[in-house]
Backbone as JSON Lines, residues from 0, in Angstrom:
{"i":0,"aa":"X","n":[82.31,80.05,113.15],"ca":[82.22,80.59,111.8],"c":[81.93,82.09,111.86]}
{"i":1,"aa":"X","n":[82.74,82.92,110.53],"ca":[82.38,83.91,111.12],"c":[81.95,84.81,109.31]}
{"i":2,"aa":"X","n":[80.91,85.3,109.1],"ca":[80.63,85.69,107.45],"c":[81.08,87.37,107.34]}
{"i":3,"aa":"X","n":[81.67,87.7,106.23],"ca":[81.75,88.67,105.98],"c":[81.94,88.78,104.45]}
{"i":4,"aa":"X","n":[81.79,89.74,103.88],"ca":[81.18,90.68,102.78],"c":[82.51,90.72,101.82]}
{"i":5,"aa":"X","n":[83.41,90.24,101.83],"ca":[85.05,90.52,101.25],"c":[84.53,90.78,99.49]}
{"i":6,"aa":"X","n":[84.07,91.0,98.65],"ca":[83.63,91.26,97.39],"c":[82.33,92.26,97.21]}
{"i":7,"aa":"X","n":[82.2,93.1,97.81],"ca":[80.84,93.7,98.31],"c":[79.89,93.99,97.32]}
{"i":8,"aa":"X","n":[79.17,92.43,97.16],"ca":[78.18,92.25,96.35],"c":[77.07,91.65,96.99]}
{"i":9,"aa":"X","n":[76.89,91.59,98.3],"ca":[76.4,91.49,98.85],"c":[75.91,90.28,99.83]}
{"i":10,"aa":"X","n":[76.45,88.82,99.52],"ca":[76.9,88.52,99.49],"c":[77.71,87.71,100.73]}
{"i":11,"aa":"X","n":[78.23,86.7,101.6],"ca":[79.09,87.03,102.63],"c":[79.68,85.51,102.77]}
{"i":12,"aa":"X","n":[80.86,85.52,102.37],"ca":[81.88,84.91,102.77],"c":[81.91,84.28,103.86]}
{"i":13,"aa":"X","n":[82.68,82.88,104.33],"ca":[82.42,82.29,105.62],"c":[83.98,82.1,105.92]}
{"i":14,"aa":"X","n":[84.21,82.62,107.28],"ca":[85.57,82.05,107.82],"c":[84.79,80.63,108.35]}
{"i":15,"aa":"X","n":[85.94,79.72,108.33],"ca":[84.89,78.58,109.11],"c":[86.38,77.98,109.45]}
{"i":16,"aa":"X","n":[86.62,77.97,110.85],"ca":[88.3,77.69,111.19],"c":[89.16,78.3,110.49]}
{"i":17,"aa":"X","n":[90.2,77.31,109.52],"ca":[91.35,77.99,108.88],"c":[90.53,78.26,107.32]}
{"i":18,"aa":"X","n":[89.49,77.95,107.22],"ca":[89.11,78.3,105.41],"c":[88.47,78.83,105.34]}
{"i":19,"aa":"X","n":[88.26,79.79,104.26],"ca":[87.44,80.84,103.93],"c":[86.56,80.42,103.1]}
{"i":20,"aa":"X","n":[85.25,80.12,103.1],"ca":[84.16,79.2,102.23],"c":[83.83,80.82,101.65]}
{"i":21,"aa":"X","n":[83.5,80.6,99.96],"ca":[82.61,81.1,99.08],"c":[81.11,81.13,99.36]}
{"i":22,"aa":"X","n":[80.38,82.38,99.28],"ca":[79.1,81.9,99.16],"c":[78.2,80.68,99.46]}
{"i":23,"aa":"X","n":[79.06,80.05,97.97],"ca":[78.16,78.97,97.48],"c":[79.09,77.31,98.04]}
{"i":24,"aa":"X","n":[79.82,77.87,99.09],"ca":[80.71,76.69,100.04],"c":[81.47,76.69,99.24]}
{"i":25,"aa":"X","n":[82.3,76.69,98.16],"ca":[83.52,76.21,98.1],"c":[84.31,77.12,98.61]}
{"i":26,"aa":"X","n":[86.3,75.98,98.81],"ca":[86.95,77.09,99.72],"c":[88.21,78.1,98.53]}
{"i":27,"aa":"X","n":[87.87,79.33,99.18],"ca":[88.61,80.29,98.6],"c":[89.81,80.65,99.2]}
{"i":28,"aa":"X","n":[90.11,80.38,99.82],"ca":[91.52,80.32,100.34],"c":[91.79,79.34,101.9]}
{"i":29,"aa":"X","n":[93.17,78.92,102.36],"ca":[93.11,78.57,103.56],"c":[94.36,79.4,104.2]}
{"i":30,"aa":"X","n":[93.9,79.83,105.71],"ca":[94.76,79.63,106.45],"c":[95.94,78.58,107.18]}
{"i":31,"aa":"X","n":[97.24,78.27,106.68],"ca":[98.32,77.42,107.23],"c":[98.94,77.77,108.44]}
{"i":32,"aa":"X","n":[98.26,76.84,109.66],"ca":[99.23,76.69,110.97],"c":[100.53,76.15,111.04]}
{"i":33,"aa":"X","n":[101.66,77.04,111.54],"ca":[102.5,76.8,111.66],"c":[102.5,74.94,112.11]}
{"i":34,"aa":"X","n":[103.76,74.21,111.67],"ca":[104.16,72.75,111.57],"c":[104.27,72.21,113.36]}
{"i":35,"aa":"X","n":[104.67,73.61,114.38],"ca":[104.92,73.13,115.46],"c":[103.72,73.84,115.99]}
{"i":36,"aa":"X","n":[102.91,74.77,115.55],"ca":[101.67,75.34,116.42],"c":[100.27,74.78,116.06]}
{"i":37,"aa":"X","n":[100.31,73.78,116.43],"ca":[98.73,73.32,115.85],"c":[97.46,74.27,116.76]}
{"i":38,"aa":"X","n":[96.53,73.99,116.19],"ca":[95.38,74.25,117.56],"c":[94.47,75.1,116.12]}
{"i":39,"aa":"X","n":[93.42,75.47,116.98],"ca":[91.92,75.66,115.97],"c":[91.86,77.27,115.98]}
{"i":40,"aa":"X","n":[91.08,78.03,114.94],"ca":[90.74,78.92,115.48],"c":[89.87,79.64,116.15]}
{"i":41,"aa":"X","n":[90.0,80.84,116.7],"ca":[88.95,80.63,118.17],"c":[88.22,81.43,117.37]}
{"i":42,"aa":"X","n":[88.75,82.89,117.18],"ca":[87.45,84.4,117.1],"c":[88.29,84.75,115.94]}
{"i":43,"aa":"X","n":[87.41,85.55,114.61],"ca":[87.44,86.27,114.21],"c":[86.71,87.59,114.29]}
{"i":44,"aa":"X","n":[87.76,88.76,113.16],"ca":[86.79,90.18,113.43],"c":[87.34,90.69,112.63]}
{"i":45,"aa":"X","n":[86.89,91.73,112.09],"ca":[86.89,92.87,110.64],"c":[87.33,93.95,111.55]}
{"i":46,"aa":"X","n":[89.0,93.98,110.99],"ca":[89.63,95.2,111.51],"c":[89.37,96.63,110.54]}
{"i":47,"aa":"X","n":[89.72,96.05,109.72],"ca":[89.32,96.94,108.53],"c":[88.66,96.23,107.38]}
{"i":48,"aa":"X","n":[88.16,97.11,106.97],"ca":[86.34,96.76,105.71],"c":[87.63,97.65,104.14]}
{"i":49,"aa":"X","n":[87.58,96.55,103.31],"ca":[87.92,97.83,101.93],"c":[87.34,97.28,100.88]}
{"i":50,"aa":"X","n":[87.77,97.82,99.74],"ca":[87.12,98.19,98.45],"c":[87.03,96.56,97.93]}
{"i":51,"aa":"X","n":[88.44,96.22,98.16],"ca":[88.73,94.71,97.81],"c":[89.28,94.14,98.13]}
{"i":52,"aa":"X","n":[88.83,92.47,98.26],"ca":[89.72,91.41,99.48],"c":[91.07,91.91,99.77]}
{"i":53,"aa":"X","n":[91.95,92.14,99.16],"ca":[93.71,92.61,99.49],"c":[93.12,93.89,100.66]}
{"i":54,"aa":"X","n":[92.29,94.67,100.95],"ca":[92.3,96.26,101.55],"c":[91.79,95.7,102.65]}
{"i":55,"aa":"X","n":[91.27,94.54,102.72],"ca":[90.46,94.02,104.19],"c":[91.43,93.23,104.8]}
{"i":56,"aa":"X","n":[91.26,94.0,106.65],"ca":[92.31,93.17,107.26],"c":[91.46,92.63,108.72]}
{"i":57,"aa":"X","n":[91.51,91.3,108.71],"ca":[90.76,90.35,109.59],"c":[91.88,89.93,110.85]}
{"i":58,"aa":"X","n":[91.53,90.25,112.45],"ca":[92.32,90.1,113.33],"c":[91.8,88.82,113.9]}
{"i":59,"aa":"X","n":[92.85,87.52,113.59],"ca":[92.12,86.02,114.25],"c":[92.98,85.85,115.56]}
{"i":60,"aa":"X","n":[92.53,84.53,116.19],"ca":[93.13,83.92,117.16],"c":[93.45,83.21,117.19]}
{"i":61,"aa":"X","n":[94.29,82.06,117.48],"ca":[94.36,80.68,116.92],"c":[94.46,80.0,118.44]}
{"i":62,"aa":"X","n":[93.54,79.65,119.33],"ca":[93.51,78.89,120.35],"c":[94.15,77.55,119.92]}
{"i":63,"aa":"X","n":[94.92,76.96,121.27],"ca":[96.18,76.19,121.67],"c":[97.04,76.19,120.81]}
{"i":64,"aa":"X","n":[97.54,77.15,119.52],"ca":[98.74,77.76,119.3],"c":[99.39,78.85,119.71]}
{"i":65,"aa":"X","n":[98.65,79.35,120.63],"ca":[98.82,80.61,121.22],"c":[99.26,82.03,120.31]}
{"i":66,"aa":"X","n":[98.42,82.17,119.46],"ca":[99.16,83.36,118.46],"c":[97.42,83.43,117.93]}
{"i":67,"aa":"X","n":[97.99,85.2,117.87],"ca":[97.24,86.02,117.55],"c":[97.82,86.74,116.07]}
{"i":68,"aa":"X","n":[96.62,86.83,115.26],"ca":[97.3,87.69,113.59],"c":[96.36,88.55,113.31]}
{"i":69,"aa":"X","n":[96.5,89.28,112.24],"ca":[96.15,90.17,111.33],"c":[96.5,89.65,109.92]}
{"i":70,"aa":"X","n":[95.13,89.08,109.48],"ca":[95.33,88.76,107.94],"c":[94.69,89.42,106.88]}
{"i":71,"aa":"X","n":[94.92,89.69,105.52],"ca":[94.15,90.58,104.32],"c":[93.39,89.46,103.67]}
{"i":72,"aa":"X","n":[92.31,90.13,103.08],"ca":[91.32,89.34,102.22],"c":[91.54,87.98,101.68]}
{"i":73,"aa":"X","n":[92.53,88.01,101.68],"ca":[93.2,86.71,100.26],"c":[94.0,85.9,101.03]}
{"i":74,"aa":"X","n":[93.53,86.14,102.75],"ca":[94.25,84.94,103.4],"c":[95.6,85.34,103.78]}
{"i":75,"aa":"X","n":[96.63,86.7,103.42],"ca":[97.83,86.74,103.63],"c":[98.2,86.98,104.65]}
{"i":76,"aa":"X","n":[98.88,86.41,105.62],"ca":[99.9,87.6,107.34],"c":[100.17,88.75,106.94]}
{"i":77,"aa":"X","n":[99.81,89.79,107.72],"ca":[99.95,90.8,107.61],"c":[101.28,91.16,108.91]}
{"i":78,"aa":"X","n":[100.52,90.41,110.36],"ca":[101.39,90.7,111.23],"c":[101.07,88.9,112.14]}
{"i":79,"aa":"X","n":[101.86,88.91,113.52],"ca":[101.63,88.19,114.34],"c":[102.16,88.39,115.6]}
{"i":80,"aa":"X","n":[101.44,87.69,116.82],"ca":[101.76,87.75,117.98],"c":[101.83,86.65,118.34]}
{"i":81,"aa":"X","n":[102.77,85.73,119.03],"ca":[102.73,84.82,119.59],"c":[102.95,84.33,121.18]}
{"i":82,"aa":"X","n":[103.06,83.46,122.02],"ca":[103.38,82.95,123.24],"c":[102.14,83.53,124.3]}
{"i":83,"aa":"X","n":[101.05,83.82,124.11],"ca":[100.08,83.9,124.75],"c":[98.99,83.02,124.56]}
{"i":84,"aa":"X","n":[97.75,82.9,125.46],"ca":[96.64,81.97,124.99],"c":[95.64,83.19,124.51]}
{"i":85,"aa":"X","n":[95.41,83.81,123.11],"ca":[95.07,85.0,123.18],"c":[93.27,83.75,122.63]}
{"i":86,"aa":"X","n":[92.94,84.99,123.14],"ca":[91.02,83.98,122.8],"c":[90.16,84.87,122.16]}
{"i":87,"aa":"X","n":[88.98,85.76,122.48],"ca":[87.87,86.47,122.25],"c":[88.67,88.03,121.72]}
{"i":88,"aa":"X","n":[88.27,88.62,120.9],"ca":[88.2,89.77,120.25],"c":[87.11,90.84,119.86]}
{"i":89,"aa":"X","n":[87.52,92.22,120.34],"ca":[86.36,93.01,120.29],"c":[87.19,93.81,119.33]}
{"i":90,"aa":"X","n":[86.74,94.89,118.46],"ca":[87.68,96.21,117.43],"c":[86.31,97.13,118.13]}
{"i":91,"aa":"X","n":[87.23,98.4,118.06],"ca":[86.74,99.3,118.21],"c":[87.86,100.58,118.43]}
{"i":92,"aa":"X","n":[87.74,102.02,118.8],"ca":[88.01,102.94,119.51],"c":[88.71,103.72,120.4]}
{"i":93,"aa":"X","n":[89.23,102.83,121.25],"ca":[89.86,102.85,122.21],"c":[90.42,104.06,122.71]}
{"i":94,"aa":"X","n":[91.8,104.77,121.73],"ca":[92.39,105.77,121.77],"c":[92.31,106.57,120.82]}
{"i":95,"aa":"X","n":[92.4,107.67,121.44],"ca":[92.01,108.95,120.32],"c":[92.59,109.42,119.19]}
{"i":96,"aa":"X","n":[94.2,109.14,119.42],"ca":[95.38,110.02,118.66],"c":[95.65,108.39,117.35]}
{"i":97,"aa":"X","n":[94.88,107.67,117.59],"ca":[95.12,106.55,116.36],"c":[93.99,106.65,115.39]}
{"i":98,"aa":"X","n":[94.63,106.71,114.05],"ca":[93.7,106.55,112.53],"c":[93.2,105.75,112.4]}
{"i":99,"aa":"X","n":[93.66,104.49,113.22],"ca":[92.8,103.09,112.51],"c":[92.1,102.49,114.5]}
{"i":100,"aa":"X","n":[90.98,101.67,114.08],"ca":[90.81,101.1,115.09],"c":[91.3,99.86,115.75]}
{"i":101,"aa":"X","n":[91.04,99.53,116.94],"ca":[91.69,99.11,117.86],"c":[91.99,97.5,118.27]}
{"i":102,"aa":"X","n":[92.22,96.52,118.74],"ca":[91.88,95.48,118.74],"c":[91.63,95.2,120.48]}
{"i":103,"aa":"X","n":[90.95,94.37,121.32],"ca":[91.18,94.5,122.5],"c":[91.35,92.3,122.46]}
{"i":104,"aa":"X","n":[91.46,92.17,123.27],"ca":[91.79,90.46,123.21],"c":[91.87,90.03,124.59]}
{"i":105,"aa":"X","n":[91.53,89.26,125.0],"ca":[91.78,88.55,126.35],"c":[93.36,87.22,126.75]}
{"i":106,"aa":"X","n":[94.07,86.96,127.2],"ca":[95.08,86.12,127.4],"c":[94.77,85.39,128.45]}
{"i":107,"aa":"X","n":[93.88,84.36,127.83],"ca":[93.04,83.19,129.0],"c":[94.33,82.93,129.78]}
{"i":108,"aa":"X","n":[93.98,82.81,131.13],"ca":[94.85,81.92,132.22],"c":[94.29,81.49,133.35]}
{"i":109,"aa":"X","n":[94.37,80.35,133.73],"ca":[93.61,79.5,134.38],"c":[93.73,80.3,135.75]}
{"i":110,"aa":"X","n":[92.17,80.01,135.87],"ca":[92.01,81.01,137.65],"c":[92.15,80.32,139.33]}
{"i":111,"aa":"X","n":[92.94,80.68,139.59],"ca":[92.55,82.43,139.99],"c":[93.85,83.62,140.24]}
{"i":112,"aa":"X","n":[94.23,83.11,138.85],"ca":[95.41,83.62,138.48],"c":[94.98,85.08,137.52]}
{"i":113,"aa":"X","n":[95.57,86.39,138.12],"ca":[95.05,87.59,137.46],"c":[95.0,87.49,135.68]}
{"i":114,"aa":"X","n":[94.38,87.97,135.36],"ca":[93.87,88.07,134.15],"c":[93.88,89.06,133.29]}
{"i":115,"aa":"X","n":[94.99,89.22,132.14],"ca":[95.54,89.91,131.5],"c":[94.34,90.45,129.8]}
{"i":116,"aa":"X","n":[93.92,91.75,129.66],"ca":[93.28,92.12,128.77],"c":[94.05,93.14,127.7]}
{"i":117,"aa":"X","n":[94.1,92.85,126.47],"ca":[95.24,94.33,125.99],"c":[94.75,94.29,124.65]}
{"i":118,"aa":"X","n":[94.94,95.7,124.98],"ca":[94.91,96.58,123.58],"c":[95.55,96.48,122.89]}
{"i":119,"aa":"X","n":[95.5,96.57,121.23],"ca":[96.77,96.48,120.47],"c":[96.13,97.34,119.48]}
{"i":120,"aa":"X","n":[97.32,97.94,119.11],"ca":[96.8,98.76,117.79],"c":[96.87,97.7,116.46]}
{"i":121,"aa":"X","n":[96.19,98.67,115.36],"ca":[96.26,98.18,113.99],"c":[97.18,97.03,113.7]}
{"i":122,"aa":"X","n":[98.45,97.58,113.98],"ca":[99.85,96.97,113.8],"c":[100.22,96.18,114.52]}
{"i":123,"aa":"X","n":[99.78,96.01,115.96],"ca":[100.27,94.83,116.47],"c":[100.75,95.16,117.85]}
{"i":124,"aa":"X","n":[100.97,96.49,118.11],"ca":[101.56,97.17,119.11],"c":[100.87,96.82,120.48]}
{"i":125,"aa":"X","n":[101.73,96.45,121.5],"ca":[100.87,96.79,123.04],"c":[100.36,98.3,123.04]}
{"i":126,"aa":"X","n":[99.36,98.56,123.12],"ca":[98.38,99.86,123.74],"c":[98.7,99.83,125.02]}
{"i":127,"aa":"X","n":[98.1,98.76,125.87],"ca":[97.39,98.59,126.87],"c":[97.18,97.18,127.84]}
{"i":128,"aa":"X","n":[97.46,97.3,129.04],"ca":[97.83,95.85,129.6],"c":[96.19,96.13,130.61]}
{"i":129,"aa":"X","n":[95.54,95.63,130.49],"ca":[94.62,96.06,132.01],"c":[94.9,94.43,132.5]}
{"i":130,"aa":"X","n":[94.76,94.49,133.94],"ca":[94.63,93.0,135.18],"c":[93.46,93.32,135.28]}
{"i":131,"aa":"X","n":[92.61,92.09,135.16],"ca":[91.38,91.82,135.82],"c":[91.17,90.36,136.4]}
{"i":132,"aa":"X","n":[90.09,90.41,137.0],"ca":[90.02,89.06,137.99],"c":[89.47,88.05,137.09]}
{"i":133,"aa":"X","n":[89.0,88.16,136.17],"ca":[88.41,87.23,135.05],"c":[87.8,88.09,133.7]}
{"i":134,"aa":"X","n":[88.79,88.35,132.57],"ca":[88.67,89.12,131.93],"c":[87.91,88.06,130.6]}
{"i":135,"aa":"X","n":[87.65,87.36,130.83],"ca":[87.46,86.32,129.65],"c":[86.07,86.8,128.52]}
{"i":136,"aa":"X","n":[85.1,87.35,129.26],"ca":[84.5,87.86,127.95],"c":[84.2,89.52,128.16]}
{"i":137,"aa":"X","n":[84.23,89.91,127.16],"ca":[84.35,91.3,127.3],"c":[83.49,92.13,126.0]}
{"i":138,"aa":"X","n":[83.28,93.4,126.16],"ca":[82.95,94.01,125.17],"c":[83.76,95.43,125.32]}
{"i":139,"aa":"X","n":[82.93,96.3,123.76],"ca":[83.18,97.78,124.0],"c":[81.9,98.09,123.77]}
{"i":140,"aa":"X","n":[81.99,99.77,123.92],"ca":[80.58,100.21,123.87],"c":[81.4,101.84,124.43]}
{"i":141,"aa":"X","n":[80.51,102.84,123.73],"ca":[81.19,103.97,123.96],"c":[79.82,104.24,125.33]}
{"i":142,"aa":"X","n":[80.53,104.51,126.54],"ca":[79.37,104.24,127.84],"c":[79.5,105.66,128.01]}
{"i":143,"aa":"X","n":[80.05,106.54,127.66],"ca":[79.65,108.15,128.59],"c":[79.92,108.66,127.46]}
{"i":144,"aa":"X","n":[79.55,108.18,126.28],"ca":[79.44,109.75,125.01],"c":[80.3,110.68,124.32]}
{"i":145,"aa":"X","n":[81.89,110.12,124.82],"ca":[82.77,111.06,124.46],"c":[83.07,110.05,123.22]}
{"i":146,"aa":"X","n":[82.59,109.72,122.45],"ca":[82.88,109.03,121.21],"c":[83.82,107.96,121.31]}
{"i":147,"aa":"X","n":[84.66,107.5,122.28],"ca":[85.38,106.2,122.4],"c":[85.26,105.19,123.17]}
{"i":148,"aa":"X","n":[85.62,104.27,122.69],"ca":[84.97,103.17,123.11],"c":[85.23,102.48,124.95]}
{"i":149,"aa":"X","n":[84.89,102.02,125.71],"ca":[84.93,101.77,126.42],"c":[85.0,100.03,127.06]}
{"i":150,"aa":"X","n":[86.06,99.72,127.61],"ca":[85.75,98.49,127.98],"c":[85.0,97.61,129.17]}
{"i":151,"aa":"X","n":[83.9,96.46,128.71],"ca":[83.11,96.17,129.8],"c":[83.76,94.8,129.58]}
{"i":152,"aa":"X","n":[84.22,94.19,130.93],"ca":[84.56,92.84,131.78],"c":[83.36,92.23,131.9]}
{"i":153,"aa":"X","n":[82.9,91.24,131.98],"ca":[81.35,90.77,132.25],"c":[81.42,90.47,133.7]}
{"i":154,"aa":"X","n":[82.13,89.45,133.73],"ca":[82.3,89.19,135.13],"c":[82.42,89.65,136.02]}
{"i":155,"aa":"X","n":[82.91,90.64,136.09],"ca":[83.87,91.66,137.64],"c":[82.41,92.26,138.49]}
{"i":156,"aa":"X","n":[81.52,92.53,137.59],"ca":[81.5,93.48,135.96],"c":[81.87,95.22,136.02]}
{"i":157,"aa":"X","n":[82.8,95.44,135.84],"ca":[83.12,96.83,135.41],"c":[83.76,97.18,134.08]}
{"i":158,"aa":"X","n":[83.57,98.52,134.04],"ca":[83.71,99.16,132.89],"c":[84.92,100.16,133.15]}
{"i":159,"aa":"X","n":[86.05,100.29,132.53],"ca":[87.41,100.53,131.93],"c":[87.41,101.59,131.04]}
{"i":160,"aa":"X","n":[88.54,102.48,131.16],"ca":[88.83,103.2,129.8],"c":[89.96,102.62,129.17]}
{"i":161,"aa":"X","n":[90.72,102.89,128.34],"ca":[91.66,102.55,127.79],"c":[93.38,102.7,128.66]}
{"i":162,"aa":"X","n":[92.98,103.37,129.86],"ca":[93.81,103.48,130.35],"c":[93.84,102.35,131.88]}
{"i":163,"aa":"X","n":[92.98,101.79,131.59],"ca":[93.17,100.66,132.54],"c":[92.35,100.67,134.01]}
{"i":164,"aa":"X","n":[91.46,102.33,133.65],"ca":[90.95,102.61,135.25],"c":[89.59,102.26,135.07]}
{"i":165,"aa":"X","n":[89.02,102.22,136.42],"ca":[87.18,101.69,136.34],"c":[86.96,102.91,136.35]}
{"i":166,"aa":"X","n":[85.94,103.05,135.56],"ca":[85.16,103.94,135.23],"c":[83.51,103.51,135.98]}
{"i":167,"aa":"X","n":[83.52,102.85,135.92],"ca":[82.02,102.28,136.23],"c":[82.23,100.73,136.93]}
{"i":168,"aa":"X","n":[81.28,100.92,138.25],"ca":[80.72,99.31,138.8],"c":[79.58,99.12,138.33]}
{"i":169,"aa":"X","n":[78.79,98.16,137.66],"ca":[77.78,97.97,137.88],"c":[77.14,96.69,138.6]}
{"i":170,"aa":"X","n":[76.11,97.82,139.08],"ca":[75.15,96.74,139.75],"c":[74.27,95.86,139.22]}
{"i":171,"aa":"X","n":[74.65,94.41,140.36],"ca":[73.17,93.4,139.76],"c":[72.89,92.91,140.94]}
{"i":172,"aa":"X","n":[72.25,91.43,141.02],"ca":[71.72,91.31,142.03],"c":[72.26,90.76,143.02]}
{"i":173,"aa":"X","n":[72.57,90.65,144.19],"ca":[73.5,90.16,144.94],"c":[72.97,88.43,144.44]}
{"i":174,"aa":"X","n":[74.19,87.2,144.35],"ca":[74.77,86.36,144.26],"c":[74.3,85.93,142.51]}
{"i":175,"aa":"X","n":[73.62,87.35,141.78],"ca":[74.44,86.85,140.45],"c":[75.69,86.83,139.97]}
{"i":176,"aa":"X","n":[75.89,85.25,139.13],"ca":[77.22,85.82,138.52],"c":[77.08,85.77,137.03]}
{"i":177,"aa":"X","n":[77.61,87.05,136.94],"ca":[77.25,87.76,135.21],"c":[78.35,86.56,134.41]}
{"i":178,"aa":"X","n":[77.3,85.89,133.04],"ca":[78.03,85.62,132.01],"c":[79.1,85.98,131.01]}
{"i":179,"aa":"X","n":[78.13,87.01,130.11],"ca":[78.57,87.78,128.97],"c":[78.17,89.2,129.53]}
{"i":180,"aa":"X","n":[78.18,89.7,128.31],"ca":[78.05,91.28,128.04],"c":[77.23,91.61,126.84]}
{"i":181,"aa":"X","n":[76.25,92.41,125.78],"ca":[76.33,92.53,124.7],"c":[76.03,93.59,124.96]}
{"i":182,"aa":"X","n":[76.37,94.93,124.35],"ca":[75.84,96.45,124.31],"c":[74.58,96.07,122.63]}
{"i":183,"aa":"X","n":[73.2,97.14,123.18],"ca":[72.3,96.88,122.11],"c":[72.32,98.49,121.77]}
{"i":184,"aa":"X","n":[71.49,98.48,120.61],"ca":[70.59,99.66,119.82],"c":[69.27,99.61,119.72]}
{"i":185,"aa":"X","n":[68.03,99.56,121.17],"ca":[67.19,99.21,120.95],"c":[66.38,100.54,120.42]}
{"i":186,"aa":"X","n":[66.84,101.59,119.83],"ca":[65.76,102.48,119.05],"c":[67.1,103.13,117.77]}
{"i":187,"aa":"X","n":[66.39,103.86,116.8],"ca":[67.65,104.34,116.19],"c":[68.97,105.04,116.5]}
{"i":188,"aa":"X","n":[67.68,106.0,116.86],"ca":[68.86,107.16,117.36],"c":[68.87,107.5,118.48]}
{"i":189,"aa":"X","n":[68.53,106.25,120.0],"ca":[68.66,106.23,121.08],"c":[69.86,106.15,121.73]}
{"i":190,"aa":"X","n":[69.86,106.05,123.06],"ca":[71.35,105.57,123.82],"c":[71.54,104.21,123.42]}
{"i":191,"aa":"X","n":[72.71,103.85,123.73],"ca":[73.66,102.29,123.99],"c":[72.89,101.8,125.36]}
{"i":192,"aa":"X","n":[72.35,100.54,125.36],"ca":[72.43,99.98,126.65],"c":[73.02,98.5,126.57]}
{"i":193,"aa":"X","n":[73.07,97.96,127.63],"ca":[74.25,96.96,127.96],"c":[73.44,95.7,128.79]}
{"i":194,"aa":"X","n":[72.9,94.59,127.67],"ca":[72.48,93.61,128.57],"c":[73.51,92.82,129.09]}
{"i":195,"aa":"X","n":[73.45,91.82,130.17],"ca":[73.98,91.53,131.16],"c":[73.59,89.93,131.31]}
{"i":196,"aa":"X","n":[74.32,88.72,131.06],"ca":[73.55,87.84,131.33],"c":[74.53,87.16,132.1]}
{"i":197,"aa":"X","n":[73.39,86.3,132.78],"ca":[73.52,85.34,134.03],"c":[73.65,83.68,133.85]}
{"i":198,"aa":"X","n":[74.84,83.25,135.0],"ca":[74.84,81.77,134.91],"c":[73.72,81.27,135.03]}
């Protein structure tokens, strides 16, 4: 389930799979899976925030239909991607010369088969292909200050620019193996730091 604000009254809306629950639970719209693509949805995320449900555009996943979308407030396709197992979703930053922000997504494939992570813009576009050895959960987090966002692998665990290069190894303890990722804000107007968790 995932809540967001689509009437900004304060307020927050529930994706909960394909339906969008009201407040007060009833459903305000549904998402329709294609007749030959069944399967659930995995992740949602707020690509864009607007004035009113039609200006808000939500980037889902639809695990074992293999398709990835971009839908507006009121439930409509905006765009789609299909024939991948696309799963987890981060928005953010990525590249500089784009107005809108970014989508990054993982394309689960059973290991230990390389592991495909990509960028897509607003629209739907390949950005960005990075291979990693297990890209399955991931974050961003702007890690060296130049205002864009940066990608962290949990597992590997390294940190990426948008162009596909490590920027950063980090260290843990020899024979942990890192879970997740979450970048925090533990003071206001402090640095980003990046907890790290363990099987």
């Amino acid at each position: 389930a995932y809540p967001v604000d689509l009437d900004g009254c304060g307020q927050h809306c529930v994706m909960a799979g394909h339906v969008m629950l009201n407040p007060d639970g009833t459903r305000r719209w549904l998402v329709t899976a294609p007749k030959d693509e069944p399967g659930h949805v995995d992740a949602v995320r707020v690509l864009k925030a607007g004035d009113r449900p039609r200006d808000f555009r939500l980037a889902v996943t639809f695990c074992g239909s293999g398709r990835i979308e971009v839908i507006d407030g009121l439930g409509r396709r905006m765009w789609g991607l299909s024939g991948h197992h696309f799963e987890s979703i981060d928005i953010g930053r990525i590249f500089p010369d784009l107005p809108e922000k970014q989508i990054l997504v993982d394309l689960y494939v059973p290991s230990p088969d390389p592991y495909p992570v990509w960028v897509l813009s607003a629209e739907g576009d390949v950005l960005a292909e990075i291979i990693t050895k297990d890209g399955r959960h991931h974050d961003l987090l702007d890690w060296n200050g130049d205002g864009l966002d940066e990608i962290v692998v949990a597992y590997e665990p390294l940190i990426y620019n948008g162009q596909g290069q490590v920027i950063e190894r980090l260290e843990v303890a020899e024979g942990d193996e890192i879970r997740d990722c979450v970048p925090l804000h533990l003071t206001a107007d402090g640095p980003m730091y990046l907890a790290l968790t363990t099987m």
